[in-house]
VODREN-699588 format. One record per residue (C-alpha): residue number from 1; residue in three letters; chain; x, y, z. Coordinates in nm, 4 decimals, padded with zeros to 6 digits, always signed. Layout:
N
SITE  bakol  lumlum  fike        xx        yy        zz
SITE    NUM     ALA     A         X         Y         Z
...
END
This chain:
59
SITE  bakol  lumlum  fike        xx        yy        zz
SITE      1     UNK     A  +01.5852  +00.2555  -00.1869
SITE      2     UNK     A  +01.4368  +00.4888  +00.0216
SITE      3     UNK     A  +01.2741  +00.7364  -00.2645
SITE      4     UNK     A  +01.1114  +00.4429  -00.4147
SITE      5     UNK     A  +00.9872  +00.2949  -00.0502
SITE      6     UNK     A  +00.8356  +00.7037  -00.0193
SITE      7     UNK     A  +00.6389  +00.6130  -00.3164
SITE      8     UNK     A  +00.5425  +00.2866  -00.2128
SITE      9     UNK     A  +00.4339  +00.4481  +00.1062
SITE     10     UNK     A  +00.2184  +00.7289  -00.0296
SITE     11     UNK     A  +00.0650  +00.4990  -00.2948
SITE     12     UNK     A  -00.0298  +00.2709  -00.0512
SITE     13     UNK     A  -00.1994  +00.4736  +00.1880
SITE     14     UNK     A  -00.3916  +00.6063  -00.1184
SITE     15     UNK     A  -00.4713  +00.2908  -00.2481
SITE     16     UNK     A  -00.6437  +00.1711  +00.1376
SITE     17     UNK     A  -00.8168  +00.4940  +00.1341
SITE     18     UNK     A  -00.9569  +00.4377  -00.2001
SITE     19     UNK     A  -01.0690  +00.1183  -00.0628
SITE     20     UNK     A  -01.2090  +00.2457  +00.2633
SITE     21     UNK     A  -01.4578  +00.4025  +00.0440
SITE     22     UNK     A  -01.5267  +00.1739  -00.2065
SITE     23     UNK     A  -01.6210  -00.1131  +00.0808
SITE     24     UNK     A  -01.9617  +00.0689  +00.1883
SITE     25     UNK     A  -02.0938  +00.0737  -00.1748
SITE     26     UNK     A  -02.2720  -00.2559  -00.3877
SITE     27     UNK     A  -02.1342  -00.6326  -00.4563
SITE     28     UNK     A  -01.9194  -00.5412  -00.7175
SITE     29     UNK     A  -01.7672  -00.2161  -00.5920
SITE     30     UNK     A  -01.7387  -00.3305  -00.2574
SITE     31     UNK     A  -01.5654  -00.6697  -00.3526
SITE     32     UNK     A  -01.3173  -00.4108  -00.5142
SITE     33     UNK     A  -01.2440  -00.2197  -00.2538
SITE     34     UNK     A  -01.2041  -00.4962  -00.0442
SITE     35     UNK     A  -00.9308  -00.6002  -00.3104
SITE     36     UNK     A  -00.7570  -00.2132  -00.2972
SITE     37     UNK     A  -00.7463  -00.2350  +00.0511
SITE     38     UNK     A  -00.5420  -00.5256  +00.0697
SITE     39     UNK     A  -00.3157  -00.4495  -00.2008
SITE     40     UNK     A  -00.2688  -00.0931  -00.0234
SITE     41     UNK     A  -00.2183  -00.2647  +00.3502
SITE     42     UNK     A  +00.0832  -00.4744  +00.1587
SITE     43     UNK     A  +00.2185  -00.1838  -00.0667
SITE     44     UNK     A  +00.2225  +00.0552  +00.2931
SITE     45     UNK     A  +00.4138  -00.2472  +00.4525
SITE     46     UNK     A  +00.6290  -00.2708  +00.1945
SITE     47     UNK     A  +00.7672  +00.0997  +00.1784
SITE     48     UNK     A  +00.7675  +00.0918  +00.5238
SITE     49     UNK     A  +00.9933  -00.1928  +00.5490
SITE     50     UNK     A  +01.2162  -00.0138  +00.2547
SITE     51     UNK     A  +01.2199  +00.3334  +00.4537
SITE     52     UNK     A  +01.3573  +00.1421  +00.7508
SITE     53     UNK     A  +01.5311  -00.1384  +00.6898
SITE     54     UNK     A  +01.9027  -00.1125  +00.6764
SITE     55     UNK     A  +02.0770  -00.1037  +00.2999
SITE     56     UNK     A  +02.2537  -00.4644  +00.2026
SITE     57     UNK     A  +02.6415  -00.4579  +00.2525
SITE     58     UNK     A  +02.8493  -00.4357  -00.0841
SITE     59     UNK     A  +03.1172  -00.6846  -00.1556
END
């Protein structure tokens, strides 16, 4: 749980930085961007939330 909320993490901060950039650009590319950004903003969450959160208990 927590290597695969690592990648989450790292591919979502990548993925909002792509998007940062992308946003400043024409319709199409910006519209994109827009798009990366909020996929990265939920994919950071995400690992976040699997870094941190406590693991299920087994039965």
């Amino acid at each position: 749980m927590r290597i695969s909320g690592i990648i989450a993490l790292v591919v979502g901060i990548a993925a909002v930085l792509g998007g940062y950039f992308l946003t400043g650009n024409n319709d199409v590319a910006g519209m994109l961007g827009g798009i990366l950004m909020g996929v990265g903003g939920a994919t950071t969450i995400g690992g976040l939330i699997a870094i941190v959160a406590p693991r299920p208990r087994m039965q």
